[in-house]
KOLSERO-629706 format. One record per residue (C-alpha): residue number from 1; residue in three letters; chain; x, y, z. Coordinates in steps of 0.25 Angstrom, whole numbers, plus 5000, padded with zeros to 4 digits. Layout:
KOLSERO-629706
SITE, NUM, ALA, A, X, Y, Z
...
end
This chain:
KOLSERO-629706
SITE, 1, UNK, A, 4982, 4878, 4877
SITE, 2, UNK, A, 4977, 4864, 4882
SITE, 3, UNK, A, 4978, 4862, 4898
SITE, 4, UNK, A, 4979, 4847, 4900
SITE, 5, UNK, A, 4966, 4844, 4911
SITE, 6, UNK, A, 4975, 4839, 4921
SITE, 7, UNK, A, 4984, 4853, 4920
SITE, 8, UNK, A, 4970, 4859, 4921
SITE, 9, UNK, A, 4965, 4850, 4934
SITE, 10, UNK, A, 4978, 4854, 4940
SITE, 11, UNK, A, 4979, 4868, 4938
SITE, 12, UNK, A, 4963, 4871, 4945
SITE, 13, UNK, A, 4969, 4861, 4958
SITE, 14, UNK, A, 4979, 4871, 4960
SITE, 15, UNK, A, 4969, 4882, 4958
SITE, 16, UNK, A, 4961, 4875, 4968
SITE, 17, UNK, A, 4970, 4872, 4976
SITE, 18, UNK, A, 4975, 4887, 4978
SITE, 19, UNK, A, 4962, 4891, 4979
SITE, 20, UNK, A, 4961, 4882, 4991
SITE, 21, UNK, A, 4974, 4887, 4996
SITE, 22, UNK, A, 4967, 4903, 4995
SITE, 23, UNK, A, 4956, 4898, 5003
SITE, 24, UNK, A, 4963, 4889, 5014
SITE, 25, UNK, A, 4974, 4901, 5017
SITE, 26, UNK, A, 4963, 4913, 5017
SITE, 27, UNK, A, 4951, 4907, 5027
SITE, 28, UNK, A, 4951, 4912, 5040
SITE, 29, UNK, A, 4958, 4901, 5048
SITE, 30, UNK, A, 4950, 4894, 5060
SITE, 31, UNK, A, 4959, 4902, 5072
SITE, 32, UNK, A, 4954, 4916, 5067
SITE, 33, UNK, A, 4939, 4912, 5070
SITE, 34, UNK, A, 4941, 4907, 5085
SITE, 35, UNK, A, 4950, 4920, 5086
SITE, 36, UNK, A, 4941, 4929, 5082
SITE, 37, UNK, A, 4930, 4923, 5091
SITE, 38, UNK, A, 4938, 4922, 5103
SITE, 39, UNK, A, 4942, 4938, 5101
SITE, 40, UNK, A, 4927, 4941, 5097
SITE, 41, UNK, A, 4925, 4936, 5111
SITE, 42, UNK, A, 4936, 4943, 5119
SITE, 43, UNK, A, 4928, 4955, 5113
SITE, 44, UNK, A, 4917, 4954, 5115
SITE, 45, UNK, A, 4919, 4948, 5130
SITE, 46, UNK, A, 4930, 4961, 5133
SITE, 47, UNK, A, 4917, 4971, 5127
SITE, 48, UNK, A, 4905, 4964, 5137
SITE, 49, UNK, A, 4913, 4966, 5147
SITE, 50, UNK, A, 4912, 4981, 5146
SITE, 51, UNK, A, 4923, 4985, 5152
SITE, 52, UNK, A, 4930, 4995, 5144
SITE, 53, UNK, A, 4944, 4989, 5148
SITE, 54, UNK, A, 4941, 4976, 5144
SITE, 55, UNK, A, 4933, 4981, 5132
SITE, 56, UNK, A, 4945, 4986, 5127
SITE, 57, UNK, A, 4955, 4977, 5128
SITE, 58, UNK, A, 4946, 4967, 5122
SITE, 59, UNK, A, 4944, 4978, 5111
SITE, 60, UNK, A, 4960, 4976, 5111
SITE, 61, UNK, A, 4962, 4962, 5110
SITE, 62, UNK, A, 4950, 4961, 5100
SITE, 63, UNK, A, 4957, 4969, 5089
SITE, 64, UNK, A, 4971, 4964, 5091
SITE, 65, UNK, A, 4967, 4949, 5091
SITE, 66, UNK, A, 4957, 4951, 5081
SITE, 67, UNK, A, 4968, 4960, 5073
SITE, 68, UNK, A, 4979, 4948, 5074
SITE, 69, UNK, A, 4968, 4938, 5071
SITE, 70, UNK, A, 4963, 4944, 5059
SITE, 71, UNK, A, 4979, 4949, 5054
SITE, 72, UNK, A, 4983, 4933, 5056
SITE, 73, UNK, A, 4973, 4929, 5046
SITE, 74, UNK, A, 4976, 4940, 5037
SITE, 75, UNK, A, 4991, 4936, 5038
SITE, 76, UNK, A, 4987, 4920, 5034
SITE, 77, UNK, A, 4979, 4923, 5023
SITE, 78, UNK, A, 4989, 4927, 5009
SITE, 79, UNK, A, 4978, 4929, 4999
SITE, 80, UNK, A, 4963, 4933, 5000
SITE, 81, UNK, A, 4951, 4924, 4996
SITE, 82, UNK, A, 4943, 4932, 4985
SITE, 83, UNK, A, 4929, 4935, 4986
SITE, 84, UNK, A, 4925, 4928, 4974
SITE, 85, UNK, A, 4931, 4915, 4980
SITE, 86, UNK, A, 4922, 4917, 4994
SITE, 87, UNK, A, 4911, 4920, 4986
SITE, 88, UNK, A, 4897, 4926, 4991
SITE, 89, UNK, A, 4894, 4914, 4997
SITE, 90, UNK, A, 4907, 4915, 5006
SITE, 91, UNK, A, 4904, 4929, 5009
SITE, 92, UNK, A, 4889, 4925, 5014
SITE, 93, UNK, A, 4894, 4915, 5021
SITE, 94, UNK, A, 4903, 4924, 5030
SITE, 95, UNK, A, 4892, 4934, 5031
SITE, 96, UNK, A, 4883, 4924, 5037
SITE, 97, UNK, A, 4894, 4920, 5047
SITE, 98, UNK, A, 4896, 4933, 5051
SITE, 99, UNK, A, 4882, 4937, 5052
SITE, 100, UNK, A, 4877, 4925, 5059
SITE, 101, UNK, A, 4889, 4928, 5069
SITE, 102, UNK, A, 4885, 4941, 5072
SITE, 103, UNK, A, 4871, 4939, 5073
SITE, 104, UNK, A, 4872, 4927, 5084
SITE, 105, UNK, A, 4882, 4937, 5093
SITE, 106, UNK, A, 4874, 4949, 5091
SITE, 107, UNK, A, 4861, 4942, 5095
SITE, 108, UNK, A, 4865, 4933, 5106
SITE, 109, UNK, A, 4873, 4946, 5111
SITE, 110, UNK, A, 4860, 4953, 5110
SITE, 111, UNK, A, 4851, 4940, 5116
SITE, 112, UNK, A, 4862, 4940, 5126
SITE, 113, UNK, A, 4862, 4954, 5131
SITE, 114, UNK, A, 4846, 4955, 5131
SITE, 115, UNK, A, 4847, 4943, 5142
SITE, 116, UNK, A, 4856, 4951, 5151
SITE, 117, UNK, A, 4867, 4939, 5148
SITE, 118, UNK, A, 4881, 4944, 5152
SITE, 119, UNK, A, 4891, 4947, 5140
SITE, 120, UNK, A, 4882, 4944, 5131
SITE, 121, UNK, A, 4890, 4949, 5119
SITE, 122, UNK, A, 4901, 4939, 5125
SITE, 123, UNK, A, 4891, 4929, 5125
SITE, 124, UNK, A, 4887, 4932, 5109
SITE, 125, UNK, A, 4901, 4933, 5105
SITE, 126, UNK, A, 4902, 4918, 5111
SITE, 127, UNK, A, 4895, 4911, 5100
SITE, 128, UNK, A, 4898, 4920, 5089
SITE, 129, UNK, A, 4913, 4919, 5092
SITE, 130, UNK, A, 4910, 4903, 5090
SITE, 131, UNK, A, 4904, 4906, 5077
SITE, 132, UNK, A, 4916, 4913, 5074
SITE, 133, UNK, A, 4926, 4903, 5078
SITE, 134, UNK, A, 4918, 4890, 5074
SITE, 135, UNK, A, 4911, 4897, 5063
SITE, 136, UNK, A, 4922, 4904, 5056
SITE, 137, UNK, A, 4932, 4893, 5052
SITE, 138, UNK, A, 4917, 4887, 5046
SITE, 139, UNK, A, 4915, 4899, 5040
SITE, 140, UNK, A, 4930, 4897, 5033
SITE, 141, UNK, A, 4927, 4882, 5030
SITE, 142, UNK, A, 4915, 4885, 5022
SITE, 143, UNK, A, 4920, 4897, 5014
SITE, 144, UNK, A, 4930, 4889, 5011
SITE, 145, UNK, A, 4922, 4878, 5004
SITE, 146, UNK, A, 4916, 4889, 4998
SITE, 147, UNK, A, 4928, 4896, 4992
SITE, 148, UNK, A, 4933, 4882, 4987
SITE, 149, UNK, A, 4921, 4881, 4979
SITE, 150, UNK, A, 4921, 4893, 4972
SITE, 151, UNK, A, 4924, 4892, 4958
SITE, 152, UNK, A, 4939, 4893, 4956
SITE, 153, UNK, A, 4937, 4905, 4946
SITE, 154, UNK, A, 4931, 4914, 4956
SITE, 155, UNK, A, 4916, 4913, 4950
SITE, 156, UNK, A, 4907, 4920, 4960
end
């Protein structure tokens, strides 16, 4: 059986194309970052306060926004991107994100509170919620590019 090139040239566009589509519909959309930080705050901001009312009603909040966020983007996304198409690059790339968060919060926070600085995990949480808000739809961007690179057979 011989495909004509151009049946051919169309065929792996649409392929493409899909692909695309699987990619576009399953990243994690701007809004989920800058909702996530701004919770990460509330948090961290009810817990410095220390008091055991205010701790828990941040504790509340926290879990029901983060809870609805989180259900929100589950509810968008209708397939799942497969670990072979993020690739072991992807997959370092959102380790270093995350540990590079973590380590700025936890050692400012540390840094902080040495000084005697007020709320200083509030103060931490600041420029890792930034990270997270500025950061995270980066962080989308380029695995993006990433994943569109991939092979289109999956090849690791």
């Amino acid at each position: 059986m011989d495909i004509p090139p151009i049946d051919a040239e169309l065929a792996l566009a649409e392929v493409r194309a899909r692909r695309e589509q699987v990619i576009d519909t399953n990243l994690v959309p701007g809004w989920f970052w800058r909702a996530v930080a701004v919770l990460m705050v509330l948090f961290v901001a009810a817990v410095d306060t220390g008091i055991t009312w205010v701790v828990a009603v941040g504790a509340v909040v926290y879990a029901l926004g983060l809870g609805a966020v989180i259900l929100a983007v589950v509810r968008k996304a209708r397939v799942q991107v497969r670990p072979a198409l993020i690739g072991i690059r992807g997959g370092l790339t959102i380790a270093a994100f995350t540990i590079v968060l973590v380590a700025a919060g936890i050692g400012l926070g540390f840094a902080l509170e040495a000084l005697g600085v007020p709320f200083p995990a509030t103060l931490a949480t600041l420029p890792v919620a930034a990270g997270l808000a500025f950061g995270g739809p980066g962080l989308m961007g380029h695995l993006r590019k990433l994943m569109m690179s991939r092979p289109l057979a999956g090849a690791r």
